[in-house]
PLY file of the C-alpha trace (Angstrom):
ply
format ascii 1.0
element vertex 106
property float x
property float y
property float z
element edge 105
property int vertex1
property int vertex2
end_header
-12.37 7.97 44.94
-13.73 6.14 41.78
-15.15 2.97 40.64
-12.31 0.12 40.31
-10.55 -0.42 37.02
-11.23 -3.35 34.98
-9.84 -6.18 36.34
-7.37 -8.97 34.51
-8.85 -11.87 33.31
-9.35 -15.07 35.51
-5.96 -17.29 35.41
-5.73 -19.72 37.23
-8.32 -22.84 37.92
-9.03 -25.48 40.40
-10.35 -28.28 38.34
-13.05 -30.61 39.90
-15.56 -32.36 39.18
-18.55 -30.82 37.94
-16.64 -27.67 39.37
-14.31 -25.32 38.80
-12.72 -23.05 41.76
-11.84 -19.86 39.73
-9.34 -17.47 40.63
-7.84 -13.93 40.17
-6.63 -10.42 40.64
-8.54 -7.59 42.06
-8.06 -4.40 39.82
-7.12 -1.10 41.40
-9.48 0.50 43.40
-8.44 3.74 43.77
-8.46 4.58 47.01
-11.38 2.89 47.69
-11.73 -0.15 49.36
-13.19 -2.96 46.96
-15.99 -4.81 48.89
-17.00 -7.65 46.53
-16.46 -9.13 43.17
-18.75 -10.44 40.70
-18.46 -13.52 38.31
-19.77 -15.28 35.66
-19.33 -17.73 33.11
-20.41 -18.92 29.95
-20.23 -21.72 27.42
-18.78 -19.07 24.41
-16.38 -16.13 24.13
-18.95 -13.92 23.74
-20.46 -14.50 27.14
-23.99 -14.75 25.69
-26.04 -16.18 27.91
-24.13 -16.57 30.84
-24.69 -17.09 34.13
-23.50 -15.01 37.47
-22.31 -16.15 40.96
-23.36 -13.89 43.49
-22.60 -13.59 47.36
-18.57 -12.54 46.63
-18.05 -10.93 49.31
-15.07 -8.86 51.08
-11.64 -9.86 50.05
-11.97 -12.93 48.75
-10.29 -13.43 45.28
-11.68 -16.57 44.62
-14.84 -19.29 44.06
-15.65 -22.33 43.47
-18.46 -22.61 40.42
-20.33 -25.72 41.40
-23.26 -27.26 38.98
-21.11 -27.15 35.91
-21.05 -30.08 33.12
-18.88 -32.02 32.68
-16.42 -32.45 29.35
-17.81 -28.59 28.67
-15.83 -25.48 27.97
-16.64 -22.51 30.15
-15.22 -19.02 30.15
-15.18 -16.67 32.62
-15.40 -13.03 33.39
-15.11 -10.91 36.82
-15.40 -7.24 38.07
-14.92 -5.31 41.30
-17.21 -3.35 43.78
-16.41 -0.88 45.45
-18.66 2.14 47.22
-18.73 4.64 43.32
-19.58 0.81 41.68
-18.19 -1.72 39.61
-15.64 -1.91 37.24
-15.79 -2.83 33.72
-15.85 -6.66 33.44
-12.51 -8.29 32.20
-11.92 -9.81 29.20
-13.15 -13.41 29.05
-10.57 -16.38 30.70
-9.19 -19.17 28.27
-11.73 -21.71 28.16
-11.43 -24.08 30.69
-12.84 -28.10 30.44
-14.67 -29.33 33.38
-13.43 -32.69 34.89
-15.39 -35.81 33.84
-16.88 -37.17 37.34
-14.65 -40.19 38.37
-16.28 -43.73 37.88
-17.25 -45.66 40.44
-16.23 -49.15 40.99
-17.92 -51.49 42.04
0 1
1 2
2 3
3 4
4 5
5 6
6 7
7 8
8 9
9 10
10 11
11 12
12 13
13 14
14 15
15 16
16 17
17 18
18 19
19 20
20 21
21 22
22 23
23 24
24 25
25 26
26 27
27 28
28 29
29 30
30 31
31 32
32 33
33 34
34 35
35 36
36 37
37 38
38 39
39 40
40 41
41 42
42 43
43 44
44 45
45 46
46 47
47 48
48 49
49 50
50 51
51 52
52 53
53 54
54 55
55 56
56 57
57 58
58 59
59 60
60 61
61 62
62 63
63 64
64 65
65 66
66 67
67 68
68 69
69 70
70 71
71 72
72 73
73 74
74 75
75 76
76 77
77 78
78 79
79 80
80 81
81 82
82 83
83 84
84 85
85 86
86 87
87 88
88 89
89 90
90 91
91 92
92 93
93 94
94 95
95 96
96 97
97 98
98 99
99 100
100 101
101 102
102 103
103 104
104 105
């Protein structure tokens, strides 16, 4: 057994809003059962400072990101865990616009 492979970028998005439910792939494990995933997202390509969602846990290939601006572009990133670690993260997502909340009326 081995740490999982890098993963495929996030592609495919829930848009809400102030949130964005994010989803993907898990890589190949190799034999070893992948036990969580780890995210994060960022305003730039880069990923400079970016933040990470933890508490992904078992099979689950999917999250909503809550707290997010609106009319902002994000990107994200994720990686597997498995018992020999985590993969490599992936490559950034396309950027993806969070929802403007919807006004009220009164």
């Amino acid at each position: 057994p081995e740490r999982p492979s890098k993963p495929e970028a996030p592609d495919r998005f829930d848009l809400l809003p102030r949130a964005v439910v994010v989803h993907w792939k898990p890589s190949d494990s190799f034999g070893c059962e992948i036990q969580a995933f780890a995210l994060r997202y960022a305003e730039s390509r880069d990923m400079s400072r970016c933040c990470e969602v933890s508490g992904i846990k078992g099979k689950k290939s999917n999250v909503a990101v809550t707290s997010l601006q609106p009319a902002r572009r994000y990107f994200f990133q994720v990686r597997c865990i498995n018992a020999m670690g985590a993969s490599d993260w992936s490559d950034p997502s396309e950027p993806v616009m969070v929802r403007q909340d919807v006004p009220c009326k009164m």
